[in-house]
KERO-835232 format. One record per residue (C-alpha): z, y, x. Coordinates in pm, whole numbers, plus 50000, padded with zeros to 5 digits. Example, Ala and Ser with C-alpha at 12.3 -4.5 7.8 and 13.67 -1.06 7.14 Angstrom:
507804955051230 507144989451367 
***
This chain:
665831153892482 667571129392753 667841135693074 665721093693125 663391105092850 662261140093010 661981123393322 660581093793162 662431070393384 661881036993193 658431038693269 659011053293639 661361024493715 659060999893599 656481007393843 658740989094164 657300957094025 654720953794219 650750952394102 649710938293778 648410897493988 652210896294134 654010864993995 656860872094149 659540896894191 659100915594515 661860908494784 664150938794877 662370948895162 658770949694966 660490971094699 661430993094961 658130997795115 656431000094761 659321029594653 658571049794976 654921048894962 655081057094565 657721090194704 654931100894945 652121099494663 654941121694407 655381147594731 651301148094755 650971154194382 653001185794407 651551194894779 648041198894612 649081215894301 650761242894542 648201246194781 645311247694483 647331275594381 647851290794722 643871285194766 643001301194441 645141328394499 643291335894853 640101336894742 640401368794476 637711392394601 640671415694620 644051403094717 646911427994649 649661425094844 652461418894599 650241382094564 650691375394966 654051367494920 653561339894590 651041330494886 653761326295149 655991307594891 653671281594808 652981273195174 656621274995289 657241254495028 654791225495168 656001230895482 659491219795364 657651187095224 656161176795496 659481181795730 661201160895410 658091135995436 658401132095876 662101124695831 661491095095512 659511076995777 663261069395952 663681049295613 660371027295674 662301020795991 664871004195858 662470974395757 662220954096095 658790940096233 659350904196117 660670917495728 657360934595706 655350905495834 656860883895522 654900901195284 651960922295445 649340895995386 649600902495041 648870942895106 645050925695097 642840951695271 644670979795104 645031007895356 646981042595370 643261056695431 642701048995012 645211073394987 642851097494806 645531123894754 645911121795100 642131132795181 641361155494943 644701172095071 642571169695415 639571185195217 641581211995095 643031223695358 639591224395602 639831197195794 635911187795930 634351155795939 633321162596286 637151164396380 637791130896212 637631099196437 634621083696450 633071114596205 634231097695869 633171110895574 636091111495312 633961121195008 631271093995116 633741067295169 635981078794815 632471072694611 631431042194779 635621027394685 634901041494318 631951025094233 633340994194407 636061000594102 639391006994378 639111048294305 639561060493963 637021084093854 639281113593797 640041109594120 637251111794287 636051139994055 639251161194177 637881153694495 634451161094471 635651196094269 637911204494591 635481197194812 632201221894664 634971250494672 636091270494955 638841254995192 642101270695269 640281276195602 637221292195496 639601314895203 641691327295525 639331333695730 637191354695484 640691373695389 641161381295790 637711395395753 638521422695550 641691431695723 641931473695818 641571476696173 642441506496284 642361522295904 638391512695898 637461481295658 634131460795633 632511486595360 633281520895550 630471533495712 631311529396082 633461498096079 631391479396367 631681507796580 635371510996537 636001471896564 634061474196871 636741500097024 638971479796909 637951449597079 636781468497424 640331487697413 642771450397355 640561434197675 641311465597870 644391465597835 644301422297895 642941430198234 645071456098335 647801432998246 645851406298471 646151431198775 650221427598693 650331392998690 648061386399013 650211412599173 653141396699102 652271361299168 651371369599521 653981387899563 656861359899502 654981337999677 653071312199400 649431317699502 647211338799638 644841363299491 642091343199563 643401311199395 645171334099095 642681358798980 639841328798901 642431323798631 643541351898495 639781363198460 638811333598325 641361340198029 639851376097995 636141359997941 637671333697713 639061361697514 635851380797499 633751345897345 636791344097126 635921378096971 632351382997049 630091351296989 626761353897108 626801387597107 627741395896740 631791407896659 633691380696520 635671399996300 637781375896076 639021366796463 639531407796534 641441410096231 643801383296315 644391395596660 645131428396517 647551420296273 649051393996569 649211425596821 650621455296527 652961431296361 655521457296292 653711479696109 654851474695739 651181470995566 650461438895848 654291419895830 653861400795468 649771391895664 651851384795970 654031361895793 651601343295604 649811336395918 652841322996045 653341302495737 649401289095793 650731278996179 654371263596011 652461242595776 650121223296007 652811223896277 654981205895968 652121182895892 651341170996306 655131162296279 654491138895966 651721126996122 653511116896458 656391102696268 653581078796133 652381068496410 655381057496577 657301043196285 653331018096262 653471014896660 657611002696606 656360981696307 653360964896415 652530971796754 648680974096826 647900951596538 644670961296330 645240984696042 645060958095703 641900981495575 640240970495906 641081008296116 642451004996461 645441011696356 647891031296579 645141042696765 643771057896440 647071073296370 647291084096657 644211105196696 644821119796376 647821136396537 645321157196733 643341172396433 643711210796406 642401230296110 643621262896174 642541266796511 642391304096570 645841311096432 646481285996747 644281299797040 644611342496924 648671336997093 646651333897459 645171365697397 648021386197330 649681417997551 653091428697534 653191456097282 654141484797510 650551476497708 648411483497399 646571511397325 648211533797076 647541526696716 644581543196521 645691564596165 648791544696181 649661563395837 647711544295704 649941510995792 652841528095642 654171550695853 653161579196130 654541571696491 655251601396741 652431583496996 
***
């Protein structure tokens, strides 16, 4: 074995020269664009095969915890990717507006949104049609490409296959679900009572934190009560829809706010930090997508996309989608430890505190 025949570099090497119809050699600058564009379609290869596993892994009926941290790896490890993938835009930069305009008439009406690594990456992670601009439908539009022959079958079978199993969404938020809340789980007889407490004691203890912070505020002088406390109770109803919804306990949301709030007890850190990784790896992928954005806007101004999209504008409302959204909005609902109420069997987290 070679090191060019286990990497099978002849026949990677030979794919810089440009499609199949090309009679010519592509310039420099072409071969550049073609070499970073083939990079970012290696890095998605490897992104799905890590988050497929990190997905599969999440949706055992009954996830130990010596798997959370494989789970952690695999999304840390995308993370890194995408903070690779932001900074290789800076290379596309290098190409100046006029050296792309040379040769991106002959891009046809190929677009970065035929990228279909790229959306069933969306797909996988939970990303909804109803966040997309203009509601597109990525499974819809990937058929209607492969029976136009421009998406290979396989391709859009991987797709449809991601798409009719759970998301990395729906897996976490059916493994927050079943998180312990103060020692009581889904099955034990009981549990919606004690989530309840739960849930009654955290916004007590949110309001009497409110009473702090209006205090305060009047006191050094930036507001008065009647301008401050419309505020600070509005934040304590928001918190209540965020747990209860129409009157019934969200408790996937409960469960994440728990872990959030107890963070140091040792059965809730590797949870903790895989909800942290969750937050890392979209945080990671808004970067790549705002690196996009500007290195089109530097490129080609407010020129249509060459697939017909709007172009920046597109790319730039795509740096607004959020998939994990509760991981996002459970931080405005927090307390400073000390203002909790004490934890519940806290044995059962790992150790017994003197409270």
């Amino acid at each position: 074995m070679t090191y060019g025949g286990y990497l099978q570099l002849e026949s990677l090497l030979d794919l810089q020269e440009g499609p199949p119809s090309y009679s010519h050699t592509p310039s420099n600058d072409e071969t550049h664009f073609i070499i970073v564009h083939q990079a970012f379609e290696l890095w998605f290869k490897l992104i799905l095969r890590e988050l497929k596993e990190a997905r599969n892994l999440l949706t055992q009926s009954k996830l130990e915890e010596a798997t959370i941290p494989r789970i952690v790896h695999h999304l840390e490890r995308v993370s890194e990717i995408f903070r690779l993938l932001a900074d290789q835009w800076k290379v596309m930069e290098t190409l100046s507006p006029q050296d792309f305009l040379a040769f991106r008439d002959r891009l046809g009406t190929s677009s970065g949104f035929e990228s279909w690594q790229m959306r069933e990456l969306e797909v996988l992670l939970g990303l909804e049609n109803e966040q997309r601009m203009g509601g597109m439908d990525p499974l819809a539009h990937m058929k209607k490409l492969a029976g136009e022959g421009k998406v290979p079958a396989k391709a859009l079978a991987e797709l449809e296959e991601t798409a009719a199993l759970p998301s990395l969404q729906e897996a976490l938020m059916t493994w927050l679900g079943r998180t312990p809340i103060h020692g009581s789980s889904p099955q034990d007889d009981g549990d919606q009572s004690v989530v309840k407490s739960y849930i009654d004691g955290h916004l007590t203890a949110m309001r009497a934190h409110g009473e702090e912070v209006i205090q305060h505020m009047v006191k050094i002088g930036h507001g008065d009560e009647a301008t401050v406390r419309p505020r600070i109770e509005s934040g304590i109803n928001g918190a209540e829809s965020f747990l209860i919804e129409e009157g019934s306990i969200n408790r996937a949301r409960a469960g994440l706010l728990f872990i959030e709030s107890y963070r140091e007890l040792p059965l809730l850190s590797w949870p903790r930090r895989m909800i942290d990784s969750f937050v890392d790896l979209e945080q990671a992928m808004l970067l790549f997508r705002s690196h996009h954005a500007r290195m089109v806007e530097r490129m080609i101004g407010r020129r249509m996309g060459t697939g017909g999209s709007s172009g920046v504008d597109y790319l730039d409302a795509t740096t607004k989608y959020r998939i994990f959204v509760d991981l996002w909005a459970v931080r405005t609902l927090l307390v400073k430890r000390d203002a909790l109420p004490s934890i519940e069997q806290a044995g059962y987290y790992g150790f017994v505190t003197d409270e």
